[in-house]
N, C-alpha and C positions, 0 to 999 in steps of 0.2 A: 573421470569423465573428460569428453573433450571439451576445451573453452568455448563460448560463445560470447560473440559480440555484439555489443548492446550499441547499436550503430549510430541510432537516437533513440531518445529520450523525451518523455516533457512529462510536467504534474503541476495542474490546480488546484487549490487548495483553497482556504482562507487567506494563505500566505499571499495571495495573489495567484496572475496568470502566467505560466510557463515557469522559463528555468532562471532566469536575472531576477523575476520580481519573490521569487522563491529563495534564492540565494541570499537578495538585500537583505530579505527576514530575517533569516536565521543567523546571517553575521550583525546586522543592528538588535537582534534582541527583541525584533517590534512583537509586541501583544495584539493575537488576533483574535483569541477569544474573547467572548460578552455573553452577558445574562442574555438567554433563551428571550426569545421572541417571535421564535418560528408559526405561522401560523395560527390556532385556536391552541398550542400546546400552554398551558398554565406549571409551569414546575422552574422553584427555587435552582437552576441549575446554567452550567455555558454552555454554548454552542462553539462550533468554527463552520461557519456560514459563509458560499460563495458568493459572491455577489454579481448579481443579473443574472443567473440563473434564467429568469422567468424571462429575461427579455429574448434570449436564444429564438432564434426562426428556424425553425427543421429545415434541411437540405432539401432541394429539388426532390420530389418523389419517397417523401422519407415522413410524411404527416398522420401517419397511422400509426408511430412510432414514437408520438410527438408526448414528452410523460417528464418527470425531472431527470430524472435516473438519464435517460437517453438527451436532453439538451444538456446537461454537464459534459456527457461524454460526448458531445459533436465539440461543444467549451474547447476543452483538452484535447482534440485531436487537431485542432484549428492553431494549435499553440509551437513555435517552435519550428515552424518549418516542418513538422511531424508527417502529416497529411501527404507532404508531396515526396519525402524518403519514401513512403507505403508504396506511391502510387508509382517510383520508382523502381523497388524491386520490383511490382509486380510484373513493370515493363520488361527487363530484366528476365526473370525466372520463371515469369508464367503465373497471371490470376489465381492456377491452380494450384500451384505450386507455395503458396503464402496462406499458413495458417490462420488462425484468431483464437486469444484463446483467454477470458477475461474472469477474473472473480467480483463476483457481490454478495450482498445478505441479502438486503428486502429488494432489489432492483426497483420498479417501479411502482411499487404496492403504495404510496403514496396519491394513486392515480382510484386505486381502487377506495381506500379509504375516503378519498374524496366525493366516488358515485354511491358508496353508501349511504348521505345525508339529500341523494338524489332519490334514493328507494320510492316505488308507487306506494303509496301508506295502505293502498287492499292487498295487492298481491306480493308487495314485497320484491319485486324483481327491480335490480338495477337498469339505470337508462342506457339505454341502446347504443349508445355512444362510447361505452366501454369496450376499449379494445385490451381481454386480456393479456393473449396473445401476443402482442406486442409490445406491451408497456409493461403489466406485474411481473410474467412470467418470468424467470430468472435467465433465460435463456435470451432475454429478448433484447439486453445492451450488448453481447455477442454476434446476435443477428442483427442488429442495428448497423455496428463496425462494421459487419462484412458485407452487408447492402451499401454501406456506405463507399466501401474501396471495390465495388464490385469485385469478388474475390473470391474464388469458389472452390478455395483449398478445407483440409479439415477446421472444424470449428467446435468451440467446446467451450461451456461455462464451468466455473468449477463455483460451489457456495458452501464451502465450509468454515462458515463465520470469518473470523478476523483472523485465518491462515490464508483463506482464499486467492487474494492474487498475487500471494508470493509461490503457493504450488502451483500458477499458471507456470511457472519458469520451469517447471519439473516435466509438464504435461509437453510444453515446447521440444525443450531438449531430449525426449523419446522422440518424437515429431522424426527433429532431424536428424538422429541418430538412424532412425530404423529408414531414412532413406526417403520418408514421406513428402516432405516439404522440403524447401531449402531458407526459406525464411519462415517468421513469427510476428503478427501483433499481440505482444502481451500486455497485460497490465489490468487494471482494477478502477469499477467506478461504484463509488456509494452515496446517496446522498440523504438528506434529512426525511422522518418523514414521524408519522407516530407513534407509530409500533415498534422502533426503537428506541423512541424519549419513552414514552410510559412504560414499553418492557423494561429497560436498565434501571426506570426508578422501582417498578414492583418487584424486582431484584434488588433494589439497595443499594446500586451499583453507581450513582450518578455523583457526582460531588456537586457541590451547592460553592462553589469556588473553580476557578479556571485550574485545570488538573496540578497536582506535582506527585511527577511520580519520582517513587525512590526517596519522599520526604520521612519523615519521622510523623509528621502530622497527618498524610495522605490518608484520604476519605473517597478518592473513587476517579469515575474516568469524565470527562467532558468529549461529548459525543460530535465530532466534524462530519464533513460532507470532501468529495474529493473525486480527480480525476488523475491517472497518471495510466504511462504507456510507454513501452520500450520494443525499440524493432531488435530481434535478434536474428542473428547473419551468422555462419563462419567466417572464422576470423582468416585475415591473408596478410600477406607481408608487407601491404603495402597502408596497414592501418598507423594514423596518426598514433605518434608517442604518448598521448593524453587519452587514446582510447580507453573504455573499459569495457572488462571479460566478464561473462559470469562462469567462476574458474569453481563453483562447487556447491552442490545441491543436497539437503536432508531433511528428511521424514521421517515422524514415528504418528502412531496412535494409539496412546497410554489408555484412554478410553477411562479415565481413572474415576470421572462425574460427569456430569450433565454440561455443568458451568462452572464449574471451580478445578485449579489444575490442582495435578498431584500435588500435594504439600512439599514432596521432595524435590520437586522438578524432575523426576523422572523423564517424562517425554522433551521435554527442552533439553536435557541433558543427551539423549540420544539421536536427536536434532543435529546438535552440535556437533555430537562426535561423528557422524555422518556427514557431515558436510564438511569435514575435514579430513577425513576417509576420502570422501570424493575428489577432492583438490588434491588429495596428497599433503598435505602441509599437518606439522605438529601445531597446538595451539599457541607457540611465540611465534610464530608467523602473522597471528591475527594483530595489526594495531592499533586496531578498532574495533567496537561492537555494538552498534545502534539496536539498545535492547527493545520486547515490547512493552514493555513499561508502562501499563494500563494507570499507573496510578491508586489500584485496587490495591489492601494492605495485604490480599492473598496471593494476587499474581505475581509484585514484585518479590515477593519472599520467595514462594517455590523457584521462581526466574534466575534469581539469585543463587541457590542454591546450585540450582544449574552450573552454572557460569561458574561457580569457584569449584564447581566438581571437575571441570575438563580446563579451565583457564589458572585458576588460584586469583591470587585477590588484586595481582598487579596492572590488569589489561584493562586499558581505559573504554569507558563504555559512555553511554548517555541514552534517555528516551525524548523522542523530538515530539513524543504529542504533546506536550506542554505546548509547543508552538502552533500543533496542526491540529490538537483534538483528537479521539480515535475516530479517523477514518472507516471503522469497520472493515468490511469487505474489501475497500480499497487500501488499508493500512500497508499491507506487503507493499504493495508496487510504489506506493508514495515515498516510504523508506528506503526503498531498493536506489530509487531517484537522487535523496537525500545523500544516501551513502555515495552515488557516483560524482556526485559535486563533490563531496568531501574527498572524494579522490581525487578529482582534477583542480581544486585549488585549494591543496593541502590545510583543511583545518579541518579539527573535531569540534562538532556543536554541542556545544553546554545547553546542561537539562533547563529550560527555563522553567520557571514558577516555584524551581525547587528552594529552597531555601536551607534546610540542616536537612543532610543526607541519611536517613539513617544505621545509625553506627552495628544495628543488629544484622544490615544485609551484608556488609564487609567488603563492600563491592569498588574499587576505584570511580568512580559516578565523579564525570564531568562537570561542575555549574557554570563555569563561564566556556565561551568559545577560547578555543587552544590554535593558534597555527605550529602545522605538522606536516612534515612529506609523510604519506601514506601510501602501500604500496598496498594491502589486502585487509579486506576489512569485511564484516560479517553483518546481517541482519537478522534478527530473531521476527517471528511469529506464531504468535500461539491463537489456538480456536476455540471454542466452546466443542466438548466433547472431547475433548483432550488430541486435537488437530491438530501437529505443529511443524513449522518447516523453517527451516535455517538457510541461510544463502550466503554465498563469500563471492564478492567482487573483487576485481584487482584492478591496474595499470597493467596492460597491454607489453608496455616497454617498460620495466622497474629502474630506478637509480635516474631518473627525470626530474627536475623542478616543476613543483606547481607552475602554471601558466593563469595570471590571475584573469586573465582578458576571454579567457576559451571556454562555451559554453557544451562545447562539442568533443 
């Protein structure tokens, strides 16, 4: 494939807002998970919780849209100077010409959930004030963005679980391959709500502990909230040496369950090798690999397997949800984020929460932060249904010094 450039960037988290207060995190090590507090949810479990969420004011003409899901994502678009790159190319290329193309799970369903406990107690019908439309629909933090940059090029949501807005990058790059667009807002927003805390417990799924994945001891995932977003451009000669590319893209769908991956890691495995396919590169190319690392004793295992089937045991790897929680929906683009700091100031972040690795997955697994020139480095995602998409970012210019001062 051809490279593309990730011109900007930015991701909200728990870590904090944009790309400095996200960076300080994951080099200090700070702890953003905490026991669940979220609303009426009652469960032994952590959250990664943004904070002010609720105070957000929808943009001028934008109140019909007004739900968590879409005040995160105005959050994170407000961050980083982000907002005014967008609204640059589109001066640039043409409104039309600049796609949107976002992944989530539950989007705004927290909005519905809550007219629920509004229902008329005769007829059962929720209050009138629900705008599905705009706020559950999965469609509808997509259309939010692209009302937002008034933008009237293709637009698409993608919601296949916790792969989702890392195949936004896949859906982009057809985009401007076939000529359609010349630019992208990508990226992923998901945020808390209940149907995620009570599904992942009536699955079994939740740890009752701030996650560690890749532990010996891991018992499950701690479920975050999250905004991130990356403009992607053709790249030109004239791009900073600290730029990054996204130099290589892959898909499979092993379809192997419902909710648990293949045991073997089949699909991650053809992930991988596809997205090294695409770049071209054999896998000692990769010097990283920011794995998805659910923390679940099933996914890291099949994950794993993966990963020593196309890498072998020596390519250092890590999962950041220990810091960030599973974003769900938004996990792709949040790590995608992750990985491009760790390119531009050469460190590997250590898995936090983990403690003993365990010795059955055989995996080189990071626990402290590492400083490292890094020139290509990969991120895993996998979905319910057996989803999965792999992504390899690079440096623009290779054979560079980290610049520790450059967010950009």
């Amino acid at each position: 494939m051809k490279p593309l450039l990730l011109s900007h960037f930015t991701a909200t988290s728990c870590l904090g807002r944009g790309l400095q207060q996200t960076l300080d995190a994951l080099r200090h090590g700070r702890q953003a998970l905490k026991p669940c507090d979220f609303e009426t949810v009652n469960l032994p479990t952590f959250i990664g919780e943004v904070e002010g969420v609720d105070d957000v004011k929808m943009a001028a003409g934008m109140a019909d849209y007004n739900c968590r899901n879409n005040r995160l994502a105005q959050l994170g678009l407000e961050q980083d100077g982000f907002a005014d790159a967008v609204n640059t190319a589109a001066e640039r290329y043409g409104r039309e010409r600049v796609g949107v193309f976002l992944g989530t799970s539950t989007s705004g369903i927290l909005e519905t959930e809550l007219a629920f406990r509004e229902r008329d107690p005769v007829t059962g019908a929720l209050p009138a004030g629900l705008n599905y439309s705009k706020t559950q629909n999965t469609y509808s933090v997509t259309d939010f963005t692209r009302q937002y940059f008034a933008l009237s090029g293709p637009a698409v949501v993608v919601s296949s679980a916790c792969s989702s807005s890392a195949k936004v990058f896949s859906v982009a790059r057809r985009m401007i391959e076939a000529g359609l667009i010349d630019a992208a807002v990508v990226g992923g927003v998901d945020t808390l709500c209940l149907t995620t805390l009570y599904g992942f417990a009536s699955l079994g799924l939740l740890s009752t502990q701030a996650c560690r994945p890749c532990d010996v001891e891991r018992d499950g995932i701690s479920i975050g909230e999250a905004a991130a977003f990356a403009l992607l451009e053709r790249p030109s000669a004239n791009d900073n040496t600290r730029a990054v590319l996204l130099l290589g893209i892959g898909e499979s769908s092993d379809a192997y369950h419902m909710s648990s991956p293949h045991p073997e890691g089949l699909g991650a495995r053809i992930a991988m090798q596809e997205a090294l396919h695409s770049a071209g590169l054999a896998p000692t190319d990769i010097d990283y690999i920011n794995l998805h690392g659910t923390a679940t004793p099933s996914n890291d295992g099949a994950e794993a397997k993966g990963v020593i089937a196309v890498f072998g045991h020596d390519t250092p790897c890590s999962s950041t949800k220990g810091a960030t929680g599973h974003t769900l929906g938004a996990a792709g683009a949040v790590e995608a984020v992750i990985c491009a700091l760790a390119l531009q100031h050469g460190f590997i972040p250590g898995g936090l929460n983990t403690r003993e690795v365990d010795p059955l997955l055989k995996l080189n697994y990071q626990l402290q932060n590492r400083s490292q020139a890094l020139a290509r480095v990969m991120s895993n995602s996998f979905g319910f249904g057996g989803t999965n998409c792999s992504l390899i970012f690079g440096l623009a210019q290779l054979g560079q010094q980290p610049d520790g001062e450059s967010n950009q």
